[in-house]
N, C-alpha and C positions, 0 to 999 in steps of 0.2 A: 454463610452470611456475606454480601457483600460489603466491596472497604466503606469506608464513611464517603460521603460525598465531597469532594473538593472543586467541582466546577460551578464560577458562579454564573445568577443568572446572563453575564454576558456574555461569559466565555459558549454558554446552550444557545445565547440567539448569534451568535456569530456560526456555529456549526449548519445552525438551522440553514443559515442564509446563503452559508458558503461551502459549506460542508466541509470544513476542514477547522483543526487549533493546533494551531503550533503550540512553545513552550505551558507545559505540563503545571498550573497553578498549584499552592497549596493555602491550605485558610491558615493564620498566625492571626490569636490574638482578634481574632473576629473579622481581620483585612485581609483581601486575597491579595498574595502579592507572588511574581515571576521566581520562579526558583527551578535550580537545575533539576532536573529530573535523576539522575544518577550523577557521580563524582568523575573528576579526571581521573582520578586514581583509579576508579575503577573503568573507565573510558581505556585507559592507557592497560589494563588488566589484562584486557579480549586484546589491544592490535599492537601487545607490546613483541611479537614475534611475526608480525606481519610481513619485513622485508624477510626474513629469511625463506618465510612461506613461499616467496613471492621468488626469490633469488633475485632480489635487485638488492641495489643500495637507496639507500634514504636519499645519501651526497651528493650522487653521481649521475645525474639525469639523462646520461646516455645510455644507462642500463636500462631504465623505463621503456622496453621495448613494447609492452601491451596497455592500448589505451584506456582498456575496461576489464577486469576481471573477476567472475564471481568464484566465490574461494567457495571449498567445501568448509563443512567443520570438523572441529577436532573435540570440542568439551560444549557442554550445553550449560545452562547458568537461570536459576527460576527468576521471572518478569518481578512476580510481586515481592521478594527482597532483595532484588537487582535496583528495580525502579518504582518504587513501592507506588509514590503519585502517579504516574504513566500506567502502571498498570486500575489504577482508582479509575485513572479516565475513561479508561479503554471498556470497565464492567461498567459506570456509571453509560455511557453510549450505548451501550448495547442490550441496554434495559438491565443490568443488574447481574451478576458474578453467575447466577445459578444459572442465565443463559447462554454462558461461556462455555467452551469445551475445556476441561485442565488442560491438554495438552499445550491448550493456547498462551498459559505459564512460560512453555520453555522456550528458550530466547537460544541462538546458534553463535558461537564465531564466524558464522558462515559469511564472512566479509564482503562489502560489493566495493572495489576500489576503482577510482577513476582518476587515473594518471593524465589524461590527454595525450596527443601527439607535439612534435614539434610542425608537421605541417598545419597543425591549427591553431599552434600558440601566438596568443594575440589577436585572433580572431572570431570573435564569437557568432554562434550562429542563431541568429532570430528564432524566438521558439515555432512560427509557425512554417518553420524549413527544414526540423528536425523528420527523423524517421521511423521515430520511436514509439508515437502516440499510440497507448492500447491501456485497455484496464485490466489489472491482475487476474490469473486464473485461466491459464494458456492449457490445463489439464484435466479442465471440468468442462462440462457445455455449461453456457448462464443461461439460468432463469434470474426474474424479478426477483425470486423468495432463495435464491440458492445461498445456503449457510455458511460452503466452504471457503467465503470469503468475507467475514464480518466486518472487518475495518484494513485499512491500510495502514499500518505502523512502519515508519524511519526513526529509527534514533540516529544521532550525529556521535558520531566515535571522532571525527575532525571537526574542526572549525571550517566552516563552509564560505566563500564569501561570493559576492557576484562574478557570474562568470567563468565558476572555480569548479561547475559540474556538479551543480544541485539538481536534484530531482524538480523538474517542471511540471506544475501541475496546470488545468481550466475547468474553473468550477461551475462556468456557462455550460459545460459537456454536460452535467447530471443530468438535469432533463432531458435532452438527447437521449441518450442512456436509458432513463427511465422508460421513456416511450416506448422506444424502439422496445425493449424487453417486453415491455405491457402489449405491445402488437402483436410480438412474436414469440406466443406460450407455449410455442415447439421450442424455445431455445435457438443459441446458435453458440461459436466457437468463441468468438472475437469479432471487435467493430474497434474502429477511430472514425476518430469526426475531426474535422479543421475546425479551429476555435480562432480566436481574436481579444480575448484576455488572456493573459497568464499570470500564475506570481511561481517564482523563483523558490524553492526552499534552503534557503541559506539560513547560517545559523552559527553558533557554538556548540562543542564540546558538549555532548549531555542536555541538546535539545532532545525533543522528541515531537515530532509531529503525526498527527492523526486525520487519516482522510474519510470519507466515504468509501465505501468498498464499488463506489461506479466513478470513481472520481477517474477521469479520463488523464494521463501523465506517462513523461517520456525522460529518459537520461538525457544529459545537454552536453552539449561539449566543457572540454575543460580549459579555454583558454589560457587561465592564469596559471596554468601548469601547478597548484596544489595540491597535494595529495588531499584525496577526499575521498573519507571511509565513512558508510554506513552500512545497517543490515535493513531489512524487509521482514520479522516476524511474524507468521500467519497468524491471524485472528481467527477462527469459524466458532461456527456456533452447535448446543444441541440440539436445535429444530430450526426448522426454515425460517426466514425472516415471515412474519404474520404480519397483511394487512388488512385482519380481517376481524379485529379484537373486542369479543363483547363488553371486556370492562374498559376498552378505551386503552388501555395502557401501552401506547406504543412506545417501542424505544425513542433516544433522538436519532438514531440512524434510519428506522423505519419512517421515521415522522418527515425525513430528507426526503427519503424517495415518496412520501405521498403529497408534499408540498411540490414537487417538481412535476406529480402526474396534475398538481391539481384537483387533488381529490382527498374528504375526511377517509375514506374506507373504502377498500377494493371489496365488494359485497360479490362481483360478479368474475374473479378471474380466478384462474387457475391452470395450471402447466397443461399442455395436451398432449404430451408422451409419456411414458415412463423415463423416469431422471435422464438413465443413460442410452436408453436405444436409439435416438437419434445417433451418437457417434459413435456405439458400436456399429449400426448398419454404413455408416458413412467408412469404415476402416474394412468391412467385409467389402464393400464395391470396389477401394482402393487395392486390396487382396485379390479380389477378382481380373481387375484391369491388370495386375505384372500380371496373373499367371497367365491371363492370354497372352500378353506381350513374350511372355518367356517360351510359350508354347509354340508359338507363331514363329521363331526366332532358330527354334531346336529343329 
């Protein structure tokens, strides 16, 4: 059974429109009102052993020798009594818990910290100069309907503030995104698009923000030299995203990418390979191309 519903209707037409919500509502008393999605205390749980992980100091910001690193994990921790509301949201999007994978429960210490450098302290860079733009999922080919990327989840393990190396996101990309996938039902690897709006994801302790899973976004520098910790929990799904639904029922995530193509229902599309053969043939030519290099060589 899925959790009860706790998004109101505004928090659904702001997704619709922009494809993302930050902080995590819960209904009290018949008002929706902004609440933490998990506690400091449990914030402080997961990155209470982070500098050691790290071998720096917290103090000492001359240790801070790595501007960005993504940590492995060490203990996993389940989403729905972690972040009970965040996880409500995450099955209310995606049409509902039973078209969740379980696995998509389990949440990592696997820390993404971003210290910044001192040659860029105090300097922030415009989002549309970063080098980062891409949308998650660098180890699937995308299609339109591909499941293994349902939504974009951050939660804030730090207080994020401008400038301070929040995840940049541009919700103008969807459509882009959309398109291009819809054009191209062979799939491909990865795309970025230059955009011209952005919003910052800054925050507190025990936000939790939820993107689209085409939502185009880049790491940003960390001018303000704060430590800023969050993770990226993968969302996927048990069947592909459908936009092809006889009782109508689409998710609000499906409902994003057919508002972006423009269209009630894809009655007419469909992938034109099998999932993966596009890049396993694309890894057999690169296979082919060393060994002559190698042979050529000997």
């Amino acid at each position: 059974m899925s959790p009860q519903s706790i998004l109101t209707q505004e928090d659904k037409e702001h997704f619709l429109t922009h494809g993302w919500i930050k902080k995590v509502p819960c209904i009290t008393s018949g008002h929706a009102v902004i609440a933490n999605a998990f506690t400091k205390e449990q914030a402080e749980s997961v990155t209470k052993n982070v500098w050691t992980r790290l071998g720096m100091s917290e103090t000492d910001k001359s240790t801070w020798t790595r501007l960005r690193t993504n940590m492995p994990f060490h203990f996993t921790f389940d989403a729905s009594e972690f972040a009970p509301r965040a996880w409500a949201a995450i099955c209310e999007l995606s049409g509902g818990e039973e078209r969740v994978t379980p696995h998509s429960k389990i949440w990592k210490d696997s820390l993404i910290v971003n210290l910044g450098s001192v040659e860029a302290e105090g300097k922030p860079v415009r989002p549309q100069d970063l080098d980062g733009w891409h949308v998650d999922g660098d180890f699937f080919v995308h299609y339109l309907d591909r499941p293994e990327q349902g939504l974009l989840v951050t939660p804030l393990f730090t207080n994020i503030a401008p400038n301070a190396g929040g995840t940049v996101i541009c919700p103008e990309a969807i459509p882009k995104m959309a398109k291009h996938l819809y054009e191209h039902p062979e799939g491909f690897n990865n795309l970025t698009r230059g955009c011209s709006h952005f919003v910052e994801a800054t925050g507190q302790v025990s936000d939790v923000y939820l993107f689209h899973p085409l939502m185009l976004h880049s790491a940003s520098t960390n001018a303000v030299r704060n430590v800023r910790i969050i993770t990226n929990p993968p969302v996927s799904l048990n069947q592909p995203f459908c936009f092809n639904r006889p009782d109508g029922n689409y998710s609000l995530v499906e409902q994003v990418t057919l508002r972006a193509l423009g269209k009630d229902r894809l009655e007419d599309w469909g992938i034109a390979a099998a999932r993966e053969q596009r890049m396993k043939l694309k890894e057999l030519q690169r296979l082919k191309e060393l060994a002559e290099k190698r042979s050529a060589a000997a």
